[in-house]
TORFIDO-948015 format. One record per residue (C-alpha): chain; x, y, z; residue in three letters; residue number from 1. Coordinates in Angstrom, 3 decimals. Layout:
! TORFIDO-948015
ATOM   dodren          u          v          w   fike   pavo
ATOM        A          X          Y          Z    ALA    NUM
...
This chain:
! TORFIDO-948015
ATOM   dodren          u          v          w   fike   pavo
ATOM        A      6.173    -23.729    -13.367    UNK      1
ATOM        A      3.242    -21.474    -14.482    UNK      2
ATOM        A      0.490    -23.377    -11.858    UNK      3
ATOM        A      3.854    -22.582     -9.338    UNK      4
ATOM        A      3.376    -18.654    -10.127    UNK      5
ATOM        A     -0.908    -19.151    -10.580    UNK      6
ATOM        A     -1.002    -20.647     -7.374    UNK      7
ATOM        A      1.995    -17.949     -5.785    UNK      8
ATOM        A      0.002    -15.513     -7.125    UNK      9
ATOM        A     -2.877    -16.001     -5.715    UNK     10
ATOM        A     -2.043    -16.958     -2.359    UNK     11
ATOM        A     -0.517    -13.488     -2.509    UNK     12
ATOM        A     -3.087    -11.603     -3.153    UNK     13
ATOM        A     -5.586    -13.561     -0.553    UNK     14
ATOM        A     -3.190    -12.993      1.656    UNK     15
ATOM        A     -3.564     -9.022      0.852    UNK     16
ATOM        A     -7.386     -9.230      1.111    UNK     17
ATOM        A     -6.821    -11.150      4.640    UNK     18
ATOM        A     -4.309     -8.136      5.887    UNK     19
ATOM        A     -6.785     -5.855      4.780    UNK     20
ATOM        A    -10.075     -7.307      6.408    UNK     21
ATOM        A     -7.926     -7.699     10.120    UNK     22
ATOM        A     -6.566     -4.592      9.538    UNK     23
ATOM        A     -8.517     -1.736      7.676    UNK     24
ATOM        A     -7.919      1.901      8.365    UNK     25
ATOM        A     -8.975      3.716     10.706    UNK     26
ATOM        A    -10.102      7.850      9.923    UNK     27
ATOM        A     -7.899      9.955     11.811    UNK     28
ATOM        A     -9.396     11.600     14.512    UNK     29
ATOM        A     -9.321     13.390     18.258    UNK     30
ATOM        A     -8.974     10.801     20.465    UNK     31
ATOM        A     -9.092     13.919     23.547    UNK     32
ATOM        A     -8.158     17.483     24.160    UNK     33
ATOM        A     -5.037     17.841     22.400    UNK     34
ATOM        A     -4.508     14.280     21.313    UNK     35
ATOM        A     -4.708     12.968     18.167    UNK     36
ATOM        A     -4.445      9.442     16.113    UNK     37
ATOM        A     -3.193      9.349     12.740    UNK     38
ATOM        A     -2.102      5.758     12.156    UNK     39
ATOM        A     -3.473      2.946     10.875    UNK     40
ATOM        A     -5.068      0.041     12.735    UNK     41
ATOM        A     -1.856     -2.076     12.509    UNK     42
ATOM        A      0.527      0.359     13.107    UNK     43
ATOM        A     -0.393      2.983     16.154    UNK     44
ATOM        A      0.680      6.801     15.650    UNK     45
ATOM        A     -0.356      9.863     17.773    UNK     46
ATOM        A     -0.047     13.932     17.550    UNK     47
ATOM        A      0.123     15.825     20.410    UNK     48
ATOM        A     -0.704     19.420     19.103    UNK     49
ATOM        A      0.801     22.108     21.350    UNK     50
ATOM        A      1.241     25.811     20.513    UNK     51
ATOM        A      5.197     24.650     20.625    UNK     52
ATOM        A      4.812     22.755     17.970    UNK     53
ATOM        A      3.740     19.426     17.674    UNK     54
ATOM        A      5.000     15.992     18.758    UNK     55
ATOM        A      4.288     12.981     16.968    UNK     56
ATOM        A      4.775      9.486     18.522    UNK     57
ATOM        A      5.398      6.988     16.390    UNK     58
ATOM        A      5.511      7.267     11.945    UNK     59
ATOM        A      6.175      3.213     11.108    UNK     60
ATOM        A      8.391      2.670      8.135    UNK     61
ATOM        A      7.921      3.580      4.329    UNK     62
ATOM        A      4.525      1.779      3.701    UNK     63
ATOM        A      3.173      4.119      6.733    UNK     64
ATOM        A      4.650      7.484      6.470    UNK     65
ATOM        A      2.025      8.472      3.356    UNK     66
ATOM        A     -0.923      7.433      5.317    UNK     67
ATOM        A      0.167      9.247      8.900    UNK     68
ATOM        A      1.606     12.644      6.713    UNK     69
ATOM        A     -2.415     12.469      4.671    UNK     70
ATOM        A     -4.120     11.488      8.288    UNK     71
ATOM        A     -2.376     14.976     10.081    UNK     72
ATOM        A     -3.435     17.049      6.815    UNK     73
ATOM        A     -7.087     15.923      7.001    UNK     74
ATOM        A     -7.270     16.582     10.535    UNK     75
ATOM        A     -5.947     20.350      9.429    UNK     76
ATOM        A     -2.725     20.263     10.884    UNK     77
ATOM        A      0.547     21.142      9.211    UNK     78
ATOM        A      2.850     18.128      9.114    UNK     79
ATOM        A      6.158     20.426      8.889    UNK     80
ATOM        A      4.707     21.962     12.830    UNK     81
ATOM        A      5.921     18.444     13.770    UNK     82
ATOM        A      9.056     19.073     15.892    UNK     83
ATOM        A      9.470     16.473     17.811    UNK     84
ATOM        A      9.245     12.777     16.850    UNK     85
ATOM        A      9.128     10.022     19.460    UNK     86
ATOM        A      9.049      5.845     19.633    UNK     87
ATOM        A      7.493      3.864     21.506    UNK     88
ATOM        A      9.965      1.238     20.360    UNK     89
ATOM        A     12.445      0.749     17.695    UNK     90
ATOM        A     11.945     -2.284     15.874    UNK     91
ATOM        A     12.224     -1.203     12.199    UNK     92
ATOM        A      7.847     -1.022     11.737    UNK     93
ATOM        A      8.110      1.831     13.934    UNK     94
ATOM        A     11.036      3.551     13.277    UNK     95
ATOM        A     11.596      2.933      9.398    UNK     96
ATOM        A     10.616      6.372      8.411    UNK     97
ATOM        A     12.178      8.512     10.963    UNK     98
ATOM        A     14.965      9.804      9.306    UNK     99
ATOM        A     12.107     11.372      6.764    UNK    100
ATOM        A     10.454     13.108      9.056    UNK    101
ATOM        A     13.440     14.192     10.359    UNK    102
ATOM        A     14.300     15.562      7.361    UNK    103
ATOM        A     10.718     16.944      6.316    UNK    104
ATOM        A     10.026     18.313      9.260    UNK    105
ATOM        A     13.170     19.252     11.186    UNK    106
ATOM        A     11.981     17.579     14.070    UNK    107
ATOM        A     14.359     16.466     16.833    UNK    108
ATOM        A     13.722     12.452     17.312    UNK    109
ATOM        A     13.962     11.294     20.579    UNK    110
ATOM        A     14.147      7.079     21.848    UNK    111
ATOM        A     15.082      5.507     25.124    UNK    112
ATOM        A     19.149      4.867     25.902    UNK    113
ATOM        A     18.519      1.394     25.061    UNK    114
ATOM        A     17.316      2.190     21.870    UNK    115
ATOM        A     19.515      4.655     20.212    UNK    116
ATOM        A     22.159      2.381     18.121    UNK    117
ATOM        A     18.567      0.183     17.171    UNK    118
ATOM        A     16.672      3.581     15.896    UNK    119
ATOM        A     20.104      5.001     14.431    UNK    120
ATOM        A     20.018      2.192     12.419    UNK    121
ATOM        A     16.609      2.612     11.499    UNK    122
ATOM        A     15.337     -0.563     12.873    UNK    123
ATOM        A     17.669     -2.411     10.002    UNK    124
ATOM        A     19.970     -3.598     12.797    UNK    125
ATOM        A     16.848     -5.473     14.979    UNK    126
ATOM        A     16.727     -9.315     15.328    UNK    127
ATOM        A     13.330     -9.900     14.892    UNK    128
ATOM        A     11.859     -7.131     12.256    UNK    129
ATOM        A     14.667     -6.564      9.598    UNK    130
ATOM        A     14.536     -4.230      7.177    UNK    131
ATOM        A     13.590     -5.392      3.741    UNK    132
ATOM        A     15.852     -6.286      1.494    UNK    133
């Protein structure tokens, strides 16, 4: 039983070090004019600064939100300007963290028709990504 949790163990935490080699972060930075990226390199997020107030596309779920809230501060931005929050799809990776920002920011969160009752359930109702447990 303990060479069961050894060996559990440490296939866990290669597989860590392998998610972190394909996938390291990325600085946040301008991509052009008014555009922004602010995600990670496994999970894609963008701000669109306007003098409206800004629009972020895409926040990924729990494990994300901390990284793309630091990523907008360090680029000198003001993550409660966000007021409006869009998807480019709403499996739960990409939506999980919505209704925070909703509620951090007031933002107004806008998905495609065929999305809605998939993001209103904040990706927990998708087939293929579900929620954690």
């Amino acid at each position: 039983m303990i060479r069961r949790l050894a060996l559990f163990g440490a296939l866990f935490v290669c597989s860590l070090c392998a998610h972190a080699a394909v996938y390291p972060n990325f600085p946040p930075h301008k991509i052009a004019g008014n555009l922004y990226y602010v995600g990670d390199s496994f999970e894609a997020a963008f701000l669109i600064v306007t003098p409206q107030g800004n629009i972020l596309l895409n926040v990924g779920d729990q494990d994300e939100i901390k990284l793309v809230k630091e990523n907008v501060a360090a680029l000198g931005f003001k993550w409660t300007d966000t007021k409006l929050l869009l998807s480019s799809q709403a499996h739960f990776d990409h939506v999980g963290a919505a209704a925070q920002v909703v509620k951090e920011t007031g933002a107004k969160f806008l998905v495609m028709d065929g999305d809605v009752d998939l993001a209103e359930s904040g990706g927990k109702k998708d087939f293929a990504y579900s929620a954690p447990k």
